[in-house]
N, C-alpha and C positions, 0 to 999 in steps of 0.2 A: 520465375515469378515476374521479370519484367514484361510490362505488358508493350506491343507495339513495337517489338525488337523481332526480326526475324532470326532466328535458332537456327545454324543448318549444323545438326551431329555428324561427326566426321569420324569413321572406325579406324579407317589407316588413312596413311599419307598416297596411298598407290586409287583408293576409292575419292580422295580430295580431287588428284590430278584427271583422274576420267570424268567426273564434275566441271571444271572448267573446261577440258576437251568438247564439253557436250554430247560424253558419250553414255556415261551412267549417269544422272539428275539426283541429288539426295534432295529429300523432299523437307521441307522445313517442319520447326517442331512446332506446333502451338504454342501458344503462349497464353492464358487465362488470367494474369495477372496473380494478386494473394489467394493461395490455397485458401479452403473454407475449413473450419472447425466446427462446423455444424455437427450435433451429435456429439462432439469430444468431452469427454472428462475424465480430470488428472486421476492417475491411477490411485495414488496415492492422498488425493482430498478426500473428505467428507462430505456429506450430503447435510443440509440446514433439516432436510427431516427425521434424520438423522439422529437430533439434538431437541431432548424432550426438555420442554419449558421453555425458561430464558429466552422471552418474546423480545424483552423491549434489545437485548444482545445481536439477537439478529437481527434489528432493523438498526442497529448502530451499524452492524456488519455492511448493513446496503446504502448506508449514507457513506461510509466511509469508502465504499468501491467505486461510488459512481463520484464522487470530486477528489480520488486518490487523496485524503485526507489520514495524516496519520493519528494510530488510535493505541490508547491502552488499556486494559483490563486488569483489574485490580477483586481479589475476592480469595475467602478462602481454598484451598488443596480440594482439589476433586469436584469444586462447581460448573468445571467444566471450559475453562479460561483455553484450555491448547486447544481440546475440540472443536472451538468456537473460531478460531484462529487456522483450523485446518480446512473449516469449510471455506474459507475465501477462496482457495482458488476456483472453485464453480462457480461464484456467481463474478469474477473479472471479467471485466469486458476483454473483446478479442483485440489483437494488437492491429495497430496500422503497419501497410507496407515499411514503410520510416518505421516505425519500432521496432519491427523484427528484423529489417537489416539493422539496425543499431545494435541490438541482442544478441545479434547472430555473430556480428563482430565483434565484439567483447568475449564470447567464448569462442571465438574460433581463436582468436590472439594467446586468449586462457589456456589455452589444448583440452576444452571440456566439451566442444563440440561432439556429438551426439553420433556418432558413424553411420549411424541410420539414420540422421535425421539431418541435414546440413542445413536447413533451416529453423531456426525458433520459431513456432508459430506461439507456444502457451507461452504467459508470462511466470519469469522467475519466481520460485516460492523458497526464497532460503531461509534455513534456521539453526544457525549454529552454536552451539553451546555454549555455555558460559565460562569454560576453562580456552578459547578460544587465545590467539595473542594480536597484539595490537596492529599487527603487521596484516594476521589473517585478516583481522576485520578490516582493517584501512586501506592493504597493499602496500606493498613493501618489499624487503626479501634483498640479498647479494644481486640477483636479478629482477627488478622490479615488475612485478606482476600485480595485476587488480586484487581488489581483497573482495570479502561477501558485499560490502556496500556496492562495489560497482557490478556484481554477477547480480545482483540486486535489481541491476537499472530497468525500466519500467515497470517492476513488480513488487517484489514485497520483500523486506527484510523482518523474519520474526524473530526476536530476542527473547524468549521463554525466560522466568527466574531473574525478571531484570536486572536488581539490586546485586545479583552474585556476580555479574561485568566488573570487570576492574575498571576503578575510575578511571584509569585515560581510555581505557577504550570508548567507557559512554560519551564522555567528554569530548573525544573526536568526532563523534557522530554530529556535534551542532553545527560545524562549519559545512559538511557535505547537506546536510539538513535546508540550511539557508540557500549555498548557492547551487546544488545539484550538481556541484563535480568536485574531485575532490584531487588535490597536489600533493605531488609527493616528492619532499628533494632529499639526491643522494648525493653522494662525493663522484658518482657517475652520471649523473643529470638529476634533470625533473621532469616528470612525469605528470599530466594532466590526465584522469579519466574519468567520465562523466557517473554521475549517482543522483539519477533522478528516482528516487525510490520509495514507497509507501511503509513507512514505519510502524508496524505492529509490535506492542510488546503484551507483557504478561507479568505479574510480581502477586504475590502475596502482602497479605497487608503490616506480616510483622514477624517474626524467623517461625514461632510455631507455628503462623498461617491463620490464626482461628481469632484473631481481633477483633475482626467484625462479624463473626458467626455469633447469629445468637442465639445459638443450645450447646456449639462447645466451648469452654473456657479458657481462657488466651493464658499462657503459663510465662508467659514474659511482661518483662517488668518494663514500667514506662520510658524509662531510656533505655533499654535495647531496643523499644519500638520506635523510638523519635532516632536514635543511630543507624537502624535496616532502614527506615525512609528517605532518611537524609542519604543513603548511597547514591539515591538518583535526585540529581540536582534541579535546582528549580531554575535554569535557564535553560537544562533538557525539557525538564517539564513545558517549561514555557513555547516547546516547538512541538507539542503534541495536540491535534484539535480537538480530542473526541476522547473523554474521558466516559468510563463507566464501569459501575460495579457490579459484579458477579456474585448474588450469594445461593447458598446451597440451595439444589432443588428438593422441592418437595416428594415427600412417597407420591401423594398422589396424582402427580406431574410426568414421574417418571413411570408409571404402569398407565400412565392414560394412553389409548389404544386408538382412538382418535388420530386420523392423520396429520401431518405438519406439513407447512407449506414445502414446497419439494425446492431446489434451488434455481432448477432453471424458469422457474415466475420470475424469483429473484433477481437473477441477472437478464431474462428482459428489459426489468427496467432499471436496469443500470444501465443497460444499453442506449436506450432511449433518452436520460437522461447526460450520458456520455455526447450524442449525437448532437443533445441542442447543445452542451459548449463546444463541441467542435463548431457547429456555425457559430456561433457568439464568436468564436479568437480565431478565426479562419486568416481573419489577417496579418492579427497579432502573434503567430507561431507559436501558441498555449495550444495543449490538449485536453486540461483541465482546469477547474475553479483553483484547486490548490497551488496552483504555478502562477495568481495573479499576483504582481504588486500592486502598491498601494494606488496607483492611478489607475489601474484598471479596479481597485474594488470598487473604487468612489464611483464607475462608470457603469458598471455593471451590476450594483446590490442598491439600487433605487430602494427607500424606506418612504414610506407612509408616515404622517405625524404620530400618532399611536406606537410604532414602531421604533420612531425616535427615541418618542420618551422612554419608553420601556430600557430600549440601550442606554441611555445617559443613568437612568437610574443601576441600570446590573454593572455599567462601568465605576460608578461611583459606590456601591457597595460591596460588588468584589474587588474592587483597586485592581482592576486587569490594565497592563501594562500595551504599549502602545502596540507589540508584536501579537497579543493574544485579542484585542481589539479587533483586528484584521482575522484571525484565525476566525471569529466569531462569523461574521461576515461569508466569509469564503464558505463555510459550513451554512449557514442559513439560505447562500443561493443554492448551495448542492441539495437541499432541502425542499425549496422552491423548485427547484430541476426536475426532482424526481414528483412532485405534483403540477410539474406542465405547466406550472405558473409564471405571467412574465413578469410580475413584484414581488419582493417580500414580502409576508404580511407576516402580522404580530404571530399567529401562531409557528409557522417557520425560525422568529429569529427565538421564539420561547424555548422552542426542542432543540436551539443550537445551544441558549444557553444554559439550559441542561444538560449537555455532554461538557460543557468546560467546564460545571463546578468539582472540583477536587479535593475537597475536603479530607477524604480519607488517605492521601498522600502530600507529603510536602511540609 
């Protein structure tokens, strides 16, 4: 895949030396640079048409692909919170050369590299269980190997059943979270390995699930509910951009016969909106809105007076904290992104802060 490198394959050592003789020529190998993924989809995803109802889910699904924003879903058993979660890998955007060597190396070092496939081209889609141990998740081990965070790296870590994570697991998650790699020291070294990765998760609203369903009756008592939520803490929470609630779909939703947007619309304009921040941070070595700090938001999420106020007032009446401030922001250009718009305007930063209300957790 490197482009502008001449290849010459070599079968023996006896076909190299009649080469240099100038008696047999091997002929070089082309070189194209990054294979295409045109056409591909994960064997193992689902399709957004897939997935009857839950409109406003799937366009949370396409905010959060195109500014790699992490997202949680919160609703009761069966509304459809994993399906929803499995459709992303279709609408991801394709990797850059840089990301799939980065990917590529991380599981070749892992021993999960693919034997038919020696290169990554899709992005990772992990999801590992909630009986999981802290080492798997983190990395760790007598021999220190990556954990799912860093097999993770440019893609996606889904955590199904969040609240069932042991706390330190979740609780490890905020340092990789903030600075996208994550250390690991033994009585044998330390280890740095990178975890830039899109945080999906998934949780019920309360152990029997049905909290906020409203035709089944929630059979748990108000501290077990306020105990299951408190599992996932509010400075995890505080690293999640894109809140939203799944409730059960309707009969009539689910026999309507009516087609559903299919996924690769979807991930056009992810794609498109991927494109303008690669030119926006071309300089800045970002791939995404989500990777800005705070002097690139200031730079880059220009507000309107209208838009001002609106923020001063949603900060002053959800008491969002200076780290979720910023979330706000990064979420409203990826918004702005995907309508090709080069300001925020009020309606942009309104649908961002409508994914950060949380009320039904925390």
């Amino acid at each position: 895949m490197v482009d502008g490198v001449a290849v010459y394959p070599v079968h023996s050592l006896s076909l190299l030396i009649e080469h240099f003789r100038g008696e047999t020529l091997i002929s070089p190998l082309p070189t194209a640079g990054m294979p295409s993924d045109d056409g591909w989809s994960p064997p193992d995803a689902m399709n957004l048409a897939d997935v009857k109802g839950q409109d406003h889910a799937k366009r949370t699904l396409e905010v959060a692909a195109a500014g790699f924003h992490n997202l949680l879903f919160n609703g009761p058993p069966g509304s459809g919170k994993t399906m929803l979660a499995r459709c992303l890998p279709s609408i991801l955007p394709r990797m850059t050369p840089e990301e799939a060597l980065e990917v590529t190396k991380i599981y070749s070092v892992s021993g999960a590299l693919p034997a038919d496939s020696p290169l990554m081209l899709q992005r990772p889609f992990r999801s590992p269980h909630y009986t999981i141990s802290n080492a798997g998740l983190v990395g760790g081990g007598r021999n220190i190997r990556p954990g799912e965070i860093t097999l993770s790296h440019r893609g996606v870590l889904f955590l199904d059943e969040l609240p069932e994570f042991s706390h330190t697991s979740l609780e490890s998650l905020r340092q990789p979270l903030e600075d996208k790699v994550v250390t690991i020291s033994r009585v044998s070294g330390t280890v740095t390995y990178p975890a830039s990765f899109m945080l999906v998760s998934a949780m019920n609203p309360c152990p029997c699930g049905f909290f906020s369903d409203p035709k089944k009756e929630c059979t748990c008592s108000s501290s077990a509910v306020t105990r299951y939520q408190k599992r996932v803490s509010g400075p995890l929470l505080d690293r999640i951009d894109v809140f939203v609630e799944v409730p059960p779909v309707e009969y009539e939703r689910l026999v309507d016969e009516a087609p559903a947007q299919d996924s690769s619309h979807a991930r056009q304009r992810v794609e498109q909106a991927r494109e303008i921040q690669r030119e926006r941070f071309k300089d800045n070595g970002f791939l995404c809105n989500s990777e800005m700090g705070p002097a690139e938001v200031w730079k880059s999420c220009p507000l309107d007076e209208s838009a001002k106020a609106l923020l001063q007032a949603a900060t002053q009446r959800l008491n969002l904290s200076a780290r979720a401030f910023h979330r706000i922001l990064k979420v409203s250009r990826t918004i702005a992104d995907l309508d090709t718009a080069q300001d925020i305007g009020v309606a942009h930063l309104a649908e961002a802060l409508q994914y950060r209300s949380r009320g039904f957790v925390g």
